[in-house]
N, C-alpha and C positions, 0 to 999 in steps of 0.2 A: 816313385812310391808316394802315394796321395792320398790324405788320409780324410779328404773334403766328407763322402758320406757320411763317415764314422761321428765324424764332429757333428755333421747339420741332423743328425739321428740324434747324439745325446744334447745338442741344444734344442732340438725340438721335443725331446722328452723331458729334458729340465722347464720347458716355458710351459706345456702343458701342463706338467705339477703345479709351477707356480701359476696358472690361471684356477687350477682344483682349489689352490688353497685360497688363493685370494678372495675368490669369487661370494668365497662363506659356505662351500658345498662339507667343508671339513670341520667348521665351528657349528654347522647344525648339525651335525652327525654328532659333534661333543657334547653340545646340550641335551640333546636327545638321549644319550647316555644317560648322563646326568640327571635331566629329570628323572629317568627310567630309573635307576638304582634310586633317586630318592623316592619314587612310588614305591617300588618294591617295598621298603622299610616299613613306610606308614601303611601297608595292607600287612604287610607280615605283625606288626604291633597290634594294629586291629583286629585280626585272626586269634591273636596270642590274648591280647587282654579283655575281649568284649565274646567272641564270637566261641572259642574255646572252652571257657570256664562255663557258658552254658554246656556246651557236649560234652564236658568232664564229669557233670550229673550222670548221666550213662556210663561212664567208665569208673570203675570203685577204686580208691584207694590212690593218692599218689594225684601228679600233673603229669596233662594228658602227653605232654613230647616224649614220657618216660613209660608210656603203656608202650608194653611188649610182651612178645609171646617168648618163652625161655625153653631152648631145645635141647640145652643141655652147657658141660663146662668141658672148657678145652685145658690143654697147657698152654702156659703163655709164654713164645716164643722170647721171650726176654729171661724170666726168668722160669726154669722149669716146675720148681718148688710151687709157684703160685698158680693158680686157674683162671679162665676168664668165661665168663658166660657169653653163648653162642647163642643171639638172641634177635627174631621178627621186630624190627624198633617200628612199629607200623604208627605208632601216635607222630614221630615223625612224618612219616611217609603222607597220613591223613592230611596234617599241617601243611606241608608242601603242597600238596594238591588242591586244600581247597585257598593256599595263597594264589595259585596260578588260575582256577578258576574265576577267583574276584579278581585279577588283574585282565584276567582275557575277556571277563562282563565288560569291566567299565571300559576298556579299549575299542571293544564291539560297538560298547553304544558312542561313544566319539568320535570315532570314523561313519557310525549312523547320522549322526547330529551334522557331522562336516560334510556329507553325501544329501543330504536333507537341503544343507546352504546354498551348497552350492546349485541341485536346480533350481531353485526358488530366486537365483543369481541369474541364470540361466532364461529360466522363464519370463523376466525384467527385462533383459535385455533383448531376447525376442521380440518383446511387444513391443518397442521402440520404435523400429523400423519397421519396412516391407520392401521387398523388389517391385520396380515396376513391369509391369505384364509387357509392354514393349522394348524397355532397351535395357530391363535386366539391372537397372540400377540401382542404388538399394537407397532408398529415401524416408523421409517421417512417414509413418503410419497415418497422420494425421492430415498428412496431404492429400488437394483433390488434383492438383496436376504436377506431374515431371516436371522436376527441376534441371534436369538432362537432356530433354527430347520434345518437352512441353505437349508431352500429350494428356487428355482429359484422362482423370481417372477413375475408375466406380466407386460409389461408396465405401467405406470398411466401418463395419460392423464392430 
């Protein structure tokens, strides 16, 4: 009875966790949380304090999280005596939506901005170099002959 796989299976699942964590693939995942819930706050304050109380001018009466449409009163399961209103809480719903809006903008345009970097990274590093047309080597751009092969090479433009 030999129990060799069993073991080299959970020591090789135990080392590859501990390479996951080491590595910082699990402390960037926690940041990112992290900032994210603390975005979340400041677009949700900003909704609520600046962005809101203008659309609250359109809505009469009252703050806007508490606009609702009222369909009617129930009993309330707790106590039967009392009622509770059965009610569209849509200033909610609004609020959420347009938080998830302005979080899904500025998200869009930052992976725009880091897609924008990184060709303009890309395009840099391009023009650094060139292959030469004979043996494939990849040399300064600025060269007129292989450093490889030493062959003459045409101008570049």
């Amino acid at each position: 009875m030999t129990m060799r796989p069993s073991r080299a299976a959970a020591t090789g699942f135990a080392k590859d966790f501990q390479d996951f964590v080491i590595k910082g693939n699990i402390f960037d995942l926690a940041v990112g949380v992290i900032i994210g819930a603390a975005f979340g706050k400041v677009v949700t304050s900003f909704v609520e304090s600046i962005i809101m109380p203008i659309v609250s001018v359109a809505i009469p009466g009252g703050s806007w999280r508490e606009a609702k449409v009222v369909l009617g009163t129930i009993a309330d399961p707790k106590d039967p005596k009392k009622t509770v209103e059965n009610a569209i809480l849509f200033g909610q719903f609004f609020g959420g939506l347009l938080d998830f809006v302005i979080i899904a903008f500025v998200i869009f345009l930052m992976i725009r901005a880091l897609a924008k970097f990184k060709r303009k990274e890309e395009k840099i590093e391009a023009a650094d170099t060139k292959d030469c047309p004979y043996c494939l080597s990849v040399i300064p751009i600025a060269a007129s002959k292989c450093s490889h092969c030493t062959s003459e090479l045409p101008p570049t433009m």
